[in-house]
PDB file of N, CA, C and O in Angstrom:
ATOM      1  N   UNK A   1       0.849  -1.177   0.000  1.00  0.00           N
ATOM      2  CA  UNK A   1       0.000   0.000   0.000  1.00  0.00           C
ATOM      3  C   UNK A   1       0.887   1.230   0.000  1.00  0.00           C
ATOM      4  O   UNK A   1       1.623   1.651   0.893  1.00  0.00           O
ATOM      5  N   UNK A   2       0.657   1.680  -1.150  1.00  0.00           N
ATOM      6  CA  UNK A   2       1.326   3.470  -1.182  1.00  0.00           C
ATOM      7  C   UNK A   2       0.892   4.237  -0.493  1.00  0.00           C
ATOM      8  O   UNK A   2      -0.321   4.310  -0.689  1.00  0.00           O
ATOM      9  N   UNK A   3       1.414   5.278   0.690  1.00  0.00           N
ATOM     10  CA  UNK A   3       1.115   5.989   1.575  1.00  0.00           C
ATOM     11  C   UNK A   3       1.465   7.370   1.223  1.00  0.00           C
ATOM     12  O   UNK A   3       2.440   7.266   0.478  1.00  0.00           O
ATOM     13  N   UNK A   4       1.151   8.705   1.384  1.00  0.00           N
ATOM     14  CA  UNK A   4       2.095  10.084   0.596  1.00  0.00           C
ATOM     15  C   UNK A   4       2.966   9.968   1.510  1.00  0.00           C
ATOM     16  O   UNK A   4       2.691   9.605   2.654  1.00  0.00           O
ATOM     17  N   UNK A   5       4.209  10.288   1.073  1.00  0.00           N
ATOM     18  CA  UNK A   5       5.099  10.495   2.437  1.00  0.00           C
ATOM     19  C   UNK A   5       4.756  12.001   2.804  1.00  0.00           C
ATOM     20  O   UNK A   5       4.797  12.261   4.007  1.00  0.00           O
ATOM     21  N   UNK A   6       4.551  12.639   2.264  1.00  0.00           N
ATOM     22  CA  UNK A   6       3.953  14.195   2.852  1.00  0.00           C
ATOM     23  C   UNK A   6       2.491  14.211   3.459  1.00  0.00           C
ATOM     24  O   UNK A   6       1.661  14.972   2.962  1.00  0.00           O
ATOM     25  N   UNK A   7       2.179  13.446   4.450  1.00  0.00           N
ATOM     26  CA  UNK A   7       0.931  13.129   4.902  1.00  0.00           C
ATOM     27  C   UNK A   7       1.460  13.399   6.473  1.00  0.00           C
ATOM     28  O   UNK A   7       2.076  12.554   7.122  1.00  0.00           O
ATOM     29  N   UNK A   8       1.164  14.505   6.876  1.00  0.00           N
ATOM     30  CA  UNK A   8       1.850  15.088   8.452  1.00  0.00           C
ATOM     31  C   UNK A   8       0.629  15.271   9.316  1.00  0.00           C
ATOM     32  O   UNK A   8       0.716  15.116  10.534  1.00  0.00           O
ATOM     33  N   UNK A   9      -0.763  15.668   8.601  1.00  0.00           N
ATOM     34  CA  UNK A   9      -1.869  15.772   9.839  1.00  0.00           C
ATOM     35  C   UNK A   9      -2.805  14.269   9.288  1.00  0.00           C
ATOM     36  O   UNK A   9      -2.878  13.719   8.189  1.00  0.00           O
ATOM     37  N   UNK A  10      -3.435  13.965  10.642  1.00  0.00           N
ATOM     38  CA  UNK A  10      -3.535  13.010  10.894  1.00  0.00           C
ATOM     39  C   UNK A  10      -5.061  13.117  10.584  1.00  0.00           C
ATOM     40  O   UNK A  10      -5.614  14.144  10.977  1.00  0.00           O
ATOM     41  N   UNK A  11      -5.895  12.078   9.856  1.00  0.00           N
ATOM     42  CA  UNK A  11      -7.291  12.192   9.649  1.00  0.00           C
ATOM     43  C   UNK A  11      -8.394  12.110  10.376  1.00  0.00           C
ATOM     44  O   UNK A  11      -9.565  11.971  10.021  1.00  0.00           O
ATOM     45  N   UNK A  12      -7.777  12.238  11.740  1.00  0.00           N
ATOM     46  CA  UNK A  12      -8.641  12.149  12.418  1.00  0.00           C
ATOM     47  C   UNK A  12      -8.137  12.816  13.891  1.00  0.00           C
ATOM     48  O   UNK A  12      -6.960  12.717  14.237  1.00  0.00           O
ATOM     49  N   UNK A  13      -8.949  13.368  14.556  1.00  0.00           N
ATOM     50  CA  UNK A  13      -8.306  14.473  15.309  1.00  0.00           C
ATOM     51  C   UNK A  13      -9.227  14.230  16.581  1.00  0.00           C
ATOM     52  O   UNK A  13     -10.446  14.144  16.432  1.00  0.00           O
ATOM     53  N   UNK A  14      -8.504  14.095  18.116  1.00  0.00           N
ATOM     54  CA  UNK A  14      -9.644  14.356  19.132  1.00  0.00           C
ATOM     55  C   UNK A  14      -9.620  15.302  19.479  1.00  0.00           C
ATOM     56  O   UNK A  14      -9.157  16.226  18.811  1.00  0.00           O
ATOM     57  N   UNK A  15     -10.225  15.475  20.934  1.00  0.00           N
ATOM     58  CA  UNK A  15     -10.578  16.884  21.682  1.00  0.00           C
ATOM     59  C   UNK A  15      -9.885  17.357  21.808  1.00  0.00           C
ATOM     60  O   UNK A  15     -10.136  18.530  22.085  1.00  0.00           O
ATOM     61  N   UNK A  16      -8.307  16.943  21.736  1.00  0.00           N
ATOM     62  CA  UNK A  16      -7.070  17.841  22.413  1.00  0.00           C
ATOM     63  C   UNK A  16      -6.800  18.636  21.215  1.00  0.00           C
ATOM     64  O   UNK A  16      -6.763  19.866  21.182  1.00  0.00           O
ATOM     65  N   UNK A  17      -6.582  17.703  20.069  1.00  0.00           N
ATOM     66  CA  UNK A  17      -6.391  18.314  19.021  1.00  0.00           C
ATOM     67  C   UNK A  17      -6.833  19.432  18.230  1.00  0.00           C
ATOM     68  O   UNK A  17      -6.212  20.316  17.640  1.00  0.00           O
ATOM     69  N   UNK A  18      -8.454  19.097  18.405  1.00  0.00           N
ATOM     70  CA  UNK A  18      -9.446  19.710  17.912  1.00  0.00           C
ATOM     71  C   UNK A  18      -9.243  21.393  18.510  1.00  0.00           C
ATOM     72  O   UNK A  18      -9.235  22.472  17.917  1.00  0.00           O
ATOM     73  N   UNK A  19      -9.110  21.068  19.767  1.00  0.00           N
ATOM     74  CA  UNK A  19      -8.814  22.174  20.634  1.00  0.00           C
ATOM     75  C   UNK A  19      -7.930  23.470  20.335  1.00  0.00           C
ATOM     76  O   UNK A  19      -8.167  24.665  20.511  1.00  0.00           O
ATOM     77  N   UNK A  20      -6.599  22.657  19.715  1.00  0.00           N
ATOM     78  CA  UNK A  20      -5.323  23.202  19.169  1.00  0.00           C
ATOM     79  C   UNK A  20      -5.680  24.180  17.955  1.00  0.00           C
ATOM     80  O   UNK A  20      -5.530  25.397  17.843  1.00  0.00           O
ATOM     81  N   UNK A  21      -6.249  23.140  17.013  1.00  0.00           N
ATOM     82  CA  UNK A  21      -6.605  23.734  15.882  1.00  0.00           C
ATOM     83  C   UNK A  21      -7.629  25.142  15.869  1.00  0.00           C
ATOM     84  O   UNK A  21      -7.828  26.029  15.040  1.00  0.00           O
ATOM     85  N   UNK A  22      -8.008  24.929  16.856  1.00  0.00           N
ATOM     86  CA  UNK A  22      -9.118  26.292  16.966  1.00  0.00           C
ATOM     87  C   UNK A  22      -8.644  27.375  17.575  1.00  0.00           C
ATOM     88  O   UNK A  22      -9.146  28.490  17.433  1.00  0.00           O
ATOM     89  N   UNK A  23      -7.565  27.105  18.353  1.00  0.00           N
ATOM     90  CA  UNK A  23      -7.056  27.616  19.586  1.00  0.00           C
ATOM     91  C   UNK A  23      -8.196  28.532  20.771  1.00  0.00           C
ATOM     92  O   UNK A  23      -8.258  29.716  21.100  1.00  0.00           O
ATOM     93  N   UNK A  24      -9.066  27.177  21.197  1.00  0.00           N
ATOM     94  CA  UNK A  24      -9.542  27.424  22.292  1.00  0.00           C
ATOM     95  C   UNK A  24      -9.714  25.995  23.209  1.00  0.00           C
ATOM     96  O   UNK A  24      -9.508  24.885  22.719  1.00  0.00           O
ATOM     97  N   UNK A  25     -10.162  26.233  24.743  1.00  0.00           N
ATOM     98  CA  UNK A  25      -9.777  25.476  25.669  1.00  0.00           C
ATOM     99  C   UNK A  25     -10.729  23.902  24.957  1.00  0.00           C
ATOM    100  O   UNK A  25     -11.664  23.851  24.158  1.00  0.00           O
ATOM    101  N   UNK A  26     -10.153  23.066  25.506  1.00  0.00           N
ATOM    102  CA  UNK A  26     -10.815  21.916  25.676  1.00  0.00           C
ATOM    103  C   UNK A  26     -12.152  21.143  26.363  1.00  0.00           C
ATOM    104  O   UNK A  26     -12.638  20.019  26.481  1.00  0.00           O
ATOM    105  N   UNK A  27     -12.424  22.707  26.771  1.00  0.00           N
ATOM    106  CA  UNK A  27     -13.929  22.449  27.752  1.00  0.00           C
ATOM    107  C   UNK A  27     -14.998  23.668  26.368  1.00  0.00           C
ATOM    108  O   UNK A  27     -16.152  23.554  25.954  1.00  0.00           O
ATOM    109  N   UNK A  28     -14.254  24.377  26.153  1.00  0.00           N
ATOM    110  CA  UNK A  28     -14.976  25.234  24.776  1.00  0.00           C
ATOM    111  C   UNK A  28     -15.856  24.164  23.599  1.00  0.00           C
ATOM    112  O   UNK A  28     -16.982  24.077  23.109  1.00  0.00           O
ATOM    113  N   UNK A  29     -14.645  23.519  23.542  1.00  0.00           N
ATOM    114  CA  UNK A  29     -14.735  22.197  22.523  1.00  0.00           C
ATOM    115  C   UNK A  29     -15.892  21.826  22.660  1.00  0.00           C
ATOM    116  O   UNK A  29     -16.819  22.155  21.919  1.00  0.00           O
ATOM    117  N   UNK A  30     -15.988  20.930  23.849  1.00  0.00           N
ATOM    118  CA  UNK A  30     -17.177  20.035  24.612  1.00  0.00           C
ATOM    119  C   UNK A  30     -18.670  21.304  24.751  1.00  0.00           C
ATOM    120  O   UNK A  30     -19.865  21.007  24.752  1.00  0.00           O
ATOM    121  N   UNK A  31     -18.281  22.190  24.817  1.00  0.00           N
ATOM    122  CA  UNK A  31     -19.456  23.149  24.937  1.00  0.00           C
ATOM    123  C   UNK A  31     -20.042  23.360  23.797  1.00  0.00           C
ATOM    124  O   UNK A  31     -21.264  23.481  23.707  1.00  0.00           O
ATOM    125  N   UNK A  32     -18.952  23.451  22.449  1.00  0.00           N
ATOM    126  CA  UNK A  32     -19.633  24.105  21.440  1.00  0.00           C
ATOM    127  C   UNK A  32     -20.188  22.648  20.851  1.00  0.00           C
ATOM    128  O   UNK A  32     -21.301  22.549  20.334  1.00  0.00           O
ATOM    129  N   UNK A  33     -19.273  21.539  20.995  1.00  0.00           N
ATOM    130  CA  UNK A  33     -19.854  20.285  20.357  1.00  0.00           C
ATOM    131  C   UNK A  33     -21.237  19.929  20.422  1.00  0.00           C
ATOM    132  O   UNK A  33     -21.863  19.426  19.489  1.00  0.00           O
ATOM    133  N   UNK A  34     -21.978  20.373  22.249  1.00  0.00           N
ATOM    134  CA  UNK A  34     -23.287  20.145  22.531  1.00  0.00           C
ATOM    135  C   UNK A  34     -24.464  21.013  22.378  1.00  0.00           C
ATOM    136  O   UNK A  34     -25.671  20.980  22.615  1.00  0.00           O
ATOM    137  N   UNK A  35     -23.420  21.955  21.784  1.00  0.00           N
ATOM    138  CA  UNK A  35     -24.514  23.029  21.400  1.00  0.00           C
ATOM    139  C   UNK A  35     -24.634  23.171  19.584  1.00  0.00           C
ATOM    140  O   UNK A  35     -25.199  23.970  18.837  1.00  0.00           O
ATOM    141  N   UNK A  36     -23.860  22.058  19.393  1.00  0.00           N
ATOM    142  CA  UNK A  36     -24.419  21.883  17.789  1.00  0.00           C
ATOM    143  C   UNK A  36     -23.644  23.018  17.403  1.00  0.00           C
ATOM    144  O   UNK A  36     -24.516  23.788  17.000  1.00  0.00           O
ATOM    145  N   UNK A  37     -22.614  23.566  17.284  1.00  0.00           N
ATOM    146  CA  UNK A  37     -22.076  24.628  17.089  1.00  0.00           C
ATOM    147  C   UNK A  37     -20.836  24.207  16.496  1.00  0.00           C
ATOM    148  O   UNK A  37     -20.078  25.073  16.060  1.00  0.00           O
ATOM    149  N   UNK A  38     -20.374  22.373  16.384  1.00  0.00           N
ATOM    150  CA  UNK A  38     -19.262  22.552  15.488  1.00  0.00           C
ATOM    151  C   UNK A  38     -19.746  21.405  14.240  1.00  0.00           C
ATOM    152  O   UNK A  38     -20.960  21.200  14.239  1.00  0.00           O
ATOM    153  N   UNK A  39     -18.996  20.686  13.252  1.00  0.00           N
ATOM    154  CA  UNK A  39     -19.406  19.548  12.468  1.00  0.00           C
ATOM    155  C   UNK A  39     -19.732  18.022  13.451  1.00  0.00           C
ATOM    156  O   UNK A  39     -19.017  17.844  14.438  1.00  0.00           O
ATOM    157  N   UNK A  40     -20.504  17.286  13.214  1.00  0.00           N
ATOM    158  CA  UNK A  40     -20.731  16.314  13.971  1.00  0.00           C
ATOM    159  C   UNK A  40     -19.068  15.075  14.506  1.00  0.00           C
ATOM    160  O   UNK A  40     -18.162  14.694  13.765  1.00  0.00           O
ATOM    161  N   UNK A  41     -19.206  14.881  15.506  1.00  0.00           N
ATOM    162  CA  UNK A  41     -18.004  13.770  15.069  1.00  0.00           C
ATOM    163  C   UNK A  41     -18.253  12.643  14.985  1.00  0.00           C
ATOM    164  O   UNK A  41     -19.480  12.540  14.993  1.00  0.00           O
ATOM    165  N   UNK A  42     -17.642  11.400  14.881  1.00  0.00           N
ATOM    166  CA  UNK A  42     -17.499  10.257  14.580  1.00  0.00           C
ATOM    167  C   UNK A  42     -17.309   9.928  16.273  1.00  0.00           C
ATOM    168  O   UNK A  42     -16.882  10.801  17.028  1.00  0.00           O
ATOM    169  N   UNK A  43     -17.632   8.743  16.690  1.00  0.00           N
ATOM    170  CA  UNK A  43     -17.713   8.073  17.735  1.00  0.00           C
ATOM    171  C   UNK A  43     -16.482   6.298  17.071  1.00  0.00           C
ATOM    172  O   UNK A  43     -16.877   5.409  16.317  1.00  0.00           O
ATOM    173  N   UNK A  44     -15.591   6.368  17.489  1.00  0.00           N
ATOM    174  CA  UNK A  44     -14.271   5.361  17.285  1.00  0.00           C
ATOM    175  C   UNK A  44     -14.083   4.525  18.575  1.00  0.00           C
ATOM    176  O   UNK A  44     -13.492   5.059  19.514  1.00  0.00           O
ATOM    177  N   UNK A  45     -14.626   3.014  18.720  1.00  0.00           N
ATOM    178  CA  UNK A  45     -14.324   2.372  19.763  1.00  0.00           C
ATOM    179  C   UNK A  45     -14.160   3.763  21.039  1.00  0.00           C
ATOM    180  O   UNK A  45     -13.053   4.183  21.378  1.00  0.00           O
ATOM    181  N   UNK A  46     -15.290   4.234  21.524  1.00  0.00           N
ATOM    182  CA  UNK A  46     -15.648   4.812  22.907  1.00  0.00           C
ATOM    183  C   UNK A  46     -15.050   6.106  22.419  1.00  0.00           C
ATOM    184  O   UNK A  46     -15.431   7.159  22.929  1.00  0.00           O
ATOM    185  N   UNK A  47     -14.084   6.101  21.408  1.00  0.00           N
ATOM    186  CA  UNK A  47     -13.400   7.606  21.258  1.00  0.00           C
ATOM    187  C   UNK A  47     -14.597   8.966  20.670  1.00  0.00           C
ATOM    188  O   UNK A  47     -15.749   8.632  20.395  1.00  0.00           O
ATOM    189  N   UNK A  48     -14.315   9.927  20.582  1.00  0.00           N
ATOM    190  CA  UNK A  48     -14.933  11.227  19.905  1.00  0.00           C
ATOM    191  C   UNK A  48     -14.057  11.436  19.201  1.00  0.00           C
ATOM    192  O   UNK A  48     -12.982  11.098  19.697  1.00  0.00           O
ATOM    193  N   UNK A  49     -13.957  12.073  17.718  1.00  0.00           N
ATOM    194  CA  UNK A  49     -13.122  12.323  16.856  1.00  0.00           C
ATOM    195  C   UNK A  49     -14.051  13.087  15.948  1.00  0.00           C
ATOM    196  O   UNK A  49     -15.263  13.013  15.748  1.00  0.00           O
ATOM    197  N   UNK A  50     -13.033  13.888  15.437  1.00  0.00           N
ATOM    198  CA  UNK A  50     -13.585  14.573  13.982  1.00  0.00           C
ATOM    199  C   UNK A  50     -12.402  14.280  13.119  1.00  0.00           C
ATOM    200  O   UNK A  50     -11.244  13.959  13.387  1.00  0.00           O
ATOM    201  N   UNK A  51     -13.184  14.534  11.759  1.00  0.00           N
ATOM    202  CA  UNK A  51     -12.190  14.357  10.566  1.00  0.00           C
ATOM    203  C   UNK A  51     -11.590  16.130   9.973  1.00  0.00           C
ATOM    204  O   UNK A  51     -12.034  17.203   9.566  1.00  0.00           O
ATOM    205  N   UNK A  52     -10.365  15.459  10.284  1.00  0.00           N
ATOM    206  CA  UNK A  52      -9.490  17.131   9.982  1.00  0.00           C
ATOM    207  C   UNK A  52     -10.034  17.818   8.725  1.00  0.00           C
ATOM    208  O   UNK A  52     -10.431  18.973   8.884  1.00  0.00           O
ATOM    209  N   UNK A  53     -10.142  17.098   7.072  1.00  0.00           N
ATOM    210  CA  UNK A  53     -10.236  17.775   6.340  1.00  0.00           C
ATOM    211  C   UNK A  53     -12.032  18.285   6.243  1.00  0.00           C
ATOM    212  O   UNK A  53     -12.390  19.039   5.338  1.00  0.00           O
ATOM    213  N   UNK A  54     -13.021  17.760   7.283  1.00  0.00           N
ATOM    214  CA  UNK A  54     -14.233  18.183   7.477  1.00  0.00           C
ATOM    215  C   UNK A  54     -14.208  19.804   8.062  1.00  0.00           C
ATOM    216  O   UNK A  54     -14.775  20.852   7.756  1.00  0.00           O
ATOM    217  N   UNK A  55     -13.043  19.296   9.251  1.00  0.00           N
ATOM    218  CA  UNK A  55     -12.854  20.881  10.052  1.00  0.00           C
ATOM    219  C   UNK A  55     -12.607  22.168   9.462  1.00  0.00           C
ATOM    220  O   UNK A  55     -13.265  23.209   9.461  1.00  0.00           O
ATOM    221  N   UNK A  56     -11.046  21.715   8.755  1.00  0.00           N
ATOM    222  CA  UNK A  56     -10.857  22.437   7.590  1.00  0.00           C
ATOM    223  C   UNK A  56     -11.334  23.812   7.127  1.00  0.00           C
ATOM    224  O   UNK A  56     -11.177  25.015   7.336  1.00  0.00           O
ATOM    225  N   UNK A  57     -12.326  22.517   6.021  1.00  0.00           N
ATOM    226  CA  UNK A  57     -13.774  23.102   5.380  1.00  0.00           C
ATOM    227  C   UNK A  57     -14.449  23.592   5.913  1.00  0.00           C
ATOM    228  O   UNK A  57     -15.120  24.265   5.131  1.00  0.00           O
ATOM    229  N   UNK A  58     -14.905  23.774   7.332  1.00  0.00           N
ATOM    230  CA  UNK A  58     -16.233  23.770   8.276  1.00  0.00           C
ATOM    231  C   UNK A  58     -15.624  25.635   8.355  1.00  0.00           C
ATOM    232  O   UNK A  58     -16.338  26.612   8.130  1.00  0.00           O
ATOM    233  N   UNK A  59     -13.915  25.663   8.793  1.00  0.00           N
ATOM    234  CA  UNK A  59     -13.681  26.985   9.165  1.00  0.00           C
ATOM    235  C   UNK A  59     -13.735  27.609   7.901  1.00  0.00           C
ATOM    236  O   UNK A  59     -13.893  28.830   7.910  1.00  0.00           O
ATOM    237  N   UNK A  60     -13.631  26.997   6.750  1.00  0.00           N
ATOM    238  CA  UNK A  60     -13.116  27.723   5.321  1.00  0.00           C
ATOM    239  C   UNK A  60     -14.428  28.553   5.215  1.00  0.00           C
ATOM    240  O   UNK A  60     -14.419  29.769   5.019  1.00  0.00           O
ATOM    241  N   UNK A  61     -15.713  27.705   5.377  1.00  0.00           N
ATOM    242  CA  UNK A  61     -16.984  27.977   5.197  1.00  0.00           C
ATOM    243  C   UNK A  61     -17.303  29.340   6.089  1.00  0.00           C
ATOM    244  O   UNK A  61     -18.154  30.157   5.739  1.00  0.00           O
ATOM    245  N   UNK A  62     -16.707  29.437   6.981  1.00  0.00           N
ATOM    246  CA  UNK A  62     -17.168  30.631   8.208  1.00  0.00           C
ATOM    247  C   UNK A  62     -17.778  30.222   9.517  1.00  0.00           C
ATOM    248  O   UNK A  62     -18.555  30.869  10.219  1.00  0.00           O
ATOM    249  N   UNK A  63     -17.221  28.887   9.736  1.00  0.00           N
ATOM    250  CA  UNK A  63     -18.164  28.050  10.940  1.00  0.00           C
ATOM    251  C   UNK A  63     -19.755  27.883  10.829  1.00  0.00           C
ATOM    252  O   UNK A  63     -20.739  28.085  11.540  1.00  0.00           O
ATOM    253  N   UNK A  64     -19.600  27.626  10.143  1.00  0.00           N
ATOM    254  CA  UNK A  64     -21.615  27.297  10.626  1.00  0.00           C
ATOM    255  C   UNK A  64     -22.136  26.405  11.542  1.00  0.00           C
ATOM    256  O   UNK A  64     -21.430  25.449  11.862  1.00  0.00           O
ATOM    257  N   UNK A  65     -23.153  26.521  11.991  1.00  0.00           N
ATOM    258  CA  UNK A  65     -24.048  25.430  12.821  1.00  0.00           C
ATOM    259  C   UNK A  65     -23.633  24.095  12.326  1.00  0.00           C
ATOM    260  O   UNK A  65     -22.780  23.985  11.445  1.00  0.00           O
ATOM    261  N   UNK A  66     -23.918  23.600  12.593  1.00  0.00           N
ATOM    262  CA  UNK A  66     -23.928  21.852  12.734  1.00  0.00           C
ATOM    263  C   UNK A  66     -25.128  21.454  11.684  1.00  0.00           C
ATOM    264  O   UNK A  66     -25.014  20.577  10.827  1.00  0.00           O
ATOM    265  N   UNK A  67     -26.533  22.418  11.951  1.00  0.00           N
ATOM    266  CA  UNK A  67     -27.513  22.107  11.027  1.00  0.00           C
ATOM    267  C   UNK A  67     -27.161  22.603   9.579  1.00  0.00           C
ATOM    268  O   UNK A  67     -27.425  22.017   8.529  1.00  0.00           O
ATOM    269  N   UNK A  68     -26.216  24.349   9.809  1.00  0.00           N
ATOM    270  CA  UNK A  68     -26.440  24.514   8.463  1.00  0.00           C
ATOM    271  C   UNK A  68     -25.421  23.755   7.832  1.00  0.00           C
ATOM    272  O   UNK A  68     -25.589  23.439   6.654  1.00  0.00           O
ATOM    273  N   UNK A  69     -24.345  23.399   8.458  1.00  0.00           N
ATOM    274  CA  UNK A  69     -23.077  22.630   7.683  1.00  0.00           C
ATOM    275  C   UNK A  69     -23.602  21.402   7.076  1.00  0.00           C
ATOM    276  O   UNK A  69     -23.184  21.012   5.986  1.00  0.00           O
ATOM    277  N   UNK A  70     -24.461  20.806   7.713  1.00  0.00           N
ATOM    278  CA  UNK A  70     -25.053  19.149   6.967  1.00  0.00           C
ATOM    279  C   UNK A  70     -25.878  19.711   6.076  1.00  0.00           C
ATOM    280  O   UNK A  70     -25.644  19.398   4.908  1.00  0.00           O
ATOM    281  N   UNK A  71     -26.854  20.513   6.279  1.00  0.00           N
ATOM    282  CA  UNK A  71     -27.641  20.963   5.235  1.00  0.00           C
ATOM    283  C   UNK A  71     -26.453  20.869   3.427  1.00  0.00           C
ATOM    284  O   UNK A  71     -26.526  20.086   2.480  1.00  0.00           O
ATOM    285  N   UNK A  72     -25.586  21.966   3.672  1.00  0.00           N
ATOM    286  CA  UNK A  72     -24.865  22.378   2.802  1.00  0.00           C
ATOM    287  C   UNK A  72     -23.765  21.100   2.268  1.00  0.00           C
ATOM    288  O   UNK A  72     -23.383  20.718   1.161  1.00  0.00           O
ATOM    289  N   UNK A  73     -23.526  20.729   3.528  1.00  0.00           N
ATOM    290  CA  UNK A  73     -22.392  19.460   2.713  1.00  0.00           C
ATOM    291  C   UNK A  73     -23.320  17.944   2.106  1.00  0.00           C
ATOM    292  O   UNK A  73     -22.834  17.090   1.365  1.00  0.00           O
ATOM    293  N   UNK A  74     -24.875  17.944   2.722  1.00  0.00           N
ATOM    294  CA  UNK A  74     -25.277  17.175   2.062  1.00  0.00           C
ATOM    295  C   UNK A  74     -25.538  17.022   0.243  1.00  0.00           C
ATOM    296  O   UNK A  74     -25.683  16.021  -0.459  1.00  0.00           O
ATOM    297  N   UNK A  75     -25.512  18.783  -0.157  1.00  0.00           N
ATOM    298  CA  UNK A  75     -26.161  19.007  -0.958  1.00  0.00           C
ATOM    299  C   UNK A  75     -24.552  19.044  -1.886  1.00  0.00           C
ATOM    300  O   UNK A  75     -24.615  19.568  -2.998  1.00  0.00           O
ATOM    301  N   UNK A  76     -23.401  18.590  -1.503  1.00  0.00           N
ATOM    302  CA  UNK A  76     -22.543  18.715  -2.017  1.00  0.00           C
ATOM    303  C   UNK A  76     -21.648  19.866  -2.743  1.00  0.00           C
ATOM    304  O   UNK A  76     -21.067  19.932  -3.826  1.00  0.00           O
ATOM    305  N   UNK A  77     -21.863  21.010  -1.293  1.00  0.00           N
ATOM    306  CA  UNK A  77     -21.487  22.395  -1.852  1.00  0.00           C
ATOM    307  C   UNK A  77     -20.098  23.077  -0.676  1.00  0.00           C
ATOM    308  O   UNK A  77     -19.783  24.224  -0.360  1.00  0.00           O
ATOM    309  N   UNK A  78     -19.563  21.722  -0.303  1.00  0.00           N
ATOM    310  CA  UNK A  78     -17.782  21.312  -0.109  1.00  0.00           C
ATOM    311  C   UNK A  78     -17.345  20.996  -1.384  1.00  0.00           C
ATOM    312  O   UNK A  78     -16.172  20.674  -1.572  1.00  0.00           O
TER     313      UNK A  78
END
């Protein structure tokens, strides 16, 4: 299996991470997550995770809700 060797962020990111990338606390995270305020995450054997290049996009977009981001990425306008 061919891998890029220029492949440095990782596809999948937890709370700490997630945290980093935003640069706010790790309890922000958990706040905005339950308030539908970031992209949904993935649930990994007990873990929480999001997918980096979702996040990405999510900030490229201007942050939206959780509703309007599915709305929009359902309709395939990532």
């Amino acid at each position: 299996m061919n891998r890029p060797s220029d492949l440095t962020e990782p596809l999948l990111l937890d709370v700490r991470a997630v945290a980093r990338l935003l640069s706010v606390s790790v309890r922000t995270i958990h706040r905005l997550n339950a308030a539908g305020e970031l992209p949904a995450p993935i649930r990994l054997g007990g873990r929480v995770l999001w997918r980096h290049a979702e996040l990405v996009a999510w900030l490229e977009a201007g942050c939206p809700s959780r509703q309007t981001w599915e709305c929009r990425t359902k309709k395939g306008a990532i």
